[in-house]
C-alpha positions as a Markdown table, in Angstrom:
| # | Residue | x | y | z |
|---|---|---|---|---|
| 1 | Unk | 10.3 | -7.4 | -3.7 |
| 2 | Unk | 7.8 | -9.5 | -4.8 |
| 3 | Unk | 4.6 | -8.3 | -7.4 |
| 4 | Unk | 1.8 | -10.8 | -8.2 |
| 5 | Unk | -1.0 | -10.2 | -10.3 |
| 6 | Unk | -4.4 | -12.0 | -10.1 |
| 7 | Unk | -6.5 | -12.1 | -13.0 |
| 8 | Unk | -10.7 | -12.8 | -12.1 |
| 9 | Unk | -13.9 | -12.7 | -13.7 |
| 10 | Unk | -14.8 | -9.1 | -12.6 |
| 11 | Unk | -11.5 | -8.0 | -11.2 |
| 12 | Unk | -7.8 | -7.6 | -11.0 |
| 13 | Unk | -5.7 | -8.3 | -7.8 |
| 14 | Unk | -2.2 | -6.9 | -7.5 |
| 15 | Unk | 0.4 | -7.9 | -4.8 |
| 16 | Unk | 2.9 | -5.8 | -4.1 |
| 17 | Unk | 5.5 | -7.7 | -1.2 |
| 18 | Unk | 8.9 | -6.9 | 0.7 |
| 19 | Unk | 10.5 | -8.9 | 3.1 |
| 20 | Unk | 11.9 | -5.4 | 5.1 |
| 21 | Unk | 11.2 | -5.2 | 8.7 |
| 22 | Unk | 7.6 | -4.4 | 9.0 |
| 23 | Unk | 4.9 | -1.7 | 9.7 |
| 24 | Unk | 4.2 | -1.6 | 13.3 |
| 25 | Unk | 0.4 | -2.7 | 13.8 |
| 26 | Unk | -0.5 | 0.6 | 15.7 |
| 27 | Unk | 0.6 | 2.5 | 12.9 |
| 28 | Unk | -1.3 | 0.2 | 10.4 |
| 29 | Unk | -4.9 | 2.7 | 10.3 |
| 30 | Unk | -2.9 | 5.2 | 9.4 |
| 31 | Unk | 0.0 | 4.7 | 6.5 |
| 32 | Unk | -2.8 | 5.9 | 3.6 |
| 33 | Unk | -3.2 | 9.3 | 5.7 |
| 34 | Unk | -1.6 | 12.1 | 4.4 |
| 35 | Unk | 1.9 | 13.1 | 5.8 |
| 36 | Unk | 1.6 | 10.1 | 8.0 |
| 37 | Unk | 5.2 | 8.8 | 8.7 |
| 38 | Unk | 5.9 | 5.6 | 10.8 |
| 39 | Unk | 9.3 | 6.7 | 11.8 |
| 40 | Unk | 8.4 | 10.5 | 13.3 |
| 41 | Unk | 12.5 | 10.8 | 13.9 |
| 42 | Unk | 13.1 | 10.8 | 10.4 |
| 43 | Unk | 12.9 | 13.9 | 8.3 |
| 44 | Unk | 11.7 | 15.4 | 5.4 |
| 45 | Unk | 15.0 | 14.9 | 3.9 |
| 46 | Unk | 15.5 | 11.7 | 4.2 |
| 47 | Unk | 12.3 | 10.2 | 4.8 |
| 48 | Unk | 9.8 | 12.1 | 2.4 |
| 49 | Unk | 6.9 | 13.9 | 3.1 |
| 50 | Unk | 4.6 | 11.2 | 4.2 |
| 51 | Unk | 2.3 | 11.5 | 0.4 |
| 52 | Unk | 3.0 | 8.7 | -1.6 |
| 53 | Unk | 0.8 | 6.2 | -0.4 |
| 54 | Unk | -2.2 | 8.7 | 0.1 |
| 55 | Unk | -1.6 | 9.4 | -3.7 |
| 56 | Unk | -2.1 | 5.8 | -4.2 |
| 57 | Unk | -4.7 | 5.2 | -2.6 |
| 58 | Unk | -6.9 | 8.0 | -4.3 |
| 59 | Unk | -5.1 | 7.1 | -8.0 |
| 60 | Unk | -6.7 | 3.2 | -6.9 |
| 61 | Unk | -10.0 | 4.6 | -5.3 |
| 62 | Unk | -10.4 | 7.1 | -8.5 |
| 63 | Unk | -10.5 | 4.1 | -10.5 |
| 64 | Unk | -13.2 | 2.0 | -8.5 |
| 65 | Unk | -10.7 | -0.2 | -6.9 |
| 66 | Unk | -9.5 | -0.8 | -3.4 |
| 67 | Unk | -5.8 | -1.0 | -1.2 |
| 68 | Unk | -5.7 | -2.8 | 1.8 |
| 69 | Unk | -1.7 | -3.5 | 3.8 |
| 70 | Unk | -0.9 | -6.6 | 5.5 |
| 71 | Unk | 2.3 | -6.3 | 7.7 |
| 72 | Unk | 4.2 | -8.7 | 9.8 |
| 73 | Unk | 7.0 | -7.1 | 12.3 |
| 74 | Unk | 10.4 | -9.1 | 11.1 |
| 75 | Unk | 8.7 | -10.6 | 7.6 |
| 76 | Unk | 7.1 | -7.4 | 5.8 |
| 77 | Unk | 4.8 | -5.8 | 4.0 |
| 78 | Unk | 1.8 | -7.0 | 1.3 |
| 79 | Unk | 0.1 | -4.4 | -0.6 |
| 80 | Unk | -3.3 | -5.5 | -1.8 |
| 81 | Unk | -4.8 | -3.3 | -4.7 |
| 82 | Unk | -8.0 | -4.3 | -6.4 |
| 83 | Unk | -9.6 | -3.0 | -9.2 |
| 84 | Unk | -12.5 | -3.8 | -11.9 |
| 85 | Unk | -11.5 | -5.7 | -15.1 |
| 86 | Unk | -12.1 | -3.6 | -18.0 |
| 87 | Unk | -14.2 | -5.6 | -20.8 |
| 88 | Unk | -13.1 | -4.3 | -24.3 |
């Protein structure tokens, strides 16, 4: 895993990348809906409840930002959150 952190004028970028195996592309519109799983064999037990990234994308949102995926079958996933840079 791979984390990369973009500092702008008016904003902060943050990479999150893996090289795992991929989200599918048809299953790309979905992964921030809640109890969305890609693999629907898996269960509960071992594949969680489908939450966690709907909880990060209103934790990002809540804070004015945005999260957008990038995924390559075979090369793997890029998480892109933005948010505003706070002036202090």
């Amino acid at each position: 895993m791979r984390v990369i952190i973009i500092e702008e004028q008016h904003q902060v970028r943050l990479a999150v990348q893996d090289e795992g195996e991929g989200i599918p592309k048809e299953a790309l519109p979905f992964i921030f809906d809640r109890f969305f799983r890609v693999n629907k064999a898996r269960s509960r037990k071992d594949g969680g409840m489908g939450l966690g990234l709907a909880i990060v994308r209103q934790i990002v949102e809540a804070h004015g930002g945005t999260i957008k995926v990038e995924s390559d079958m075979g090369k793997g996933t890029t998480f892109w959150i933005t948010l505003p840079r706070m002036l202090v």
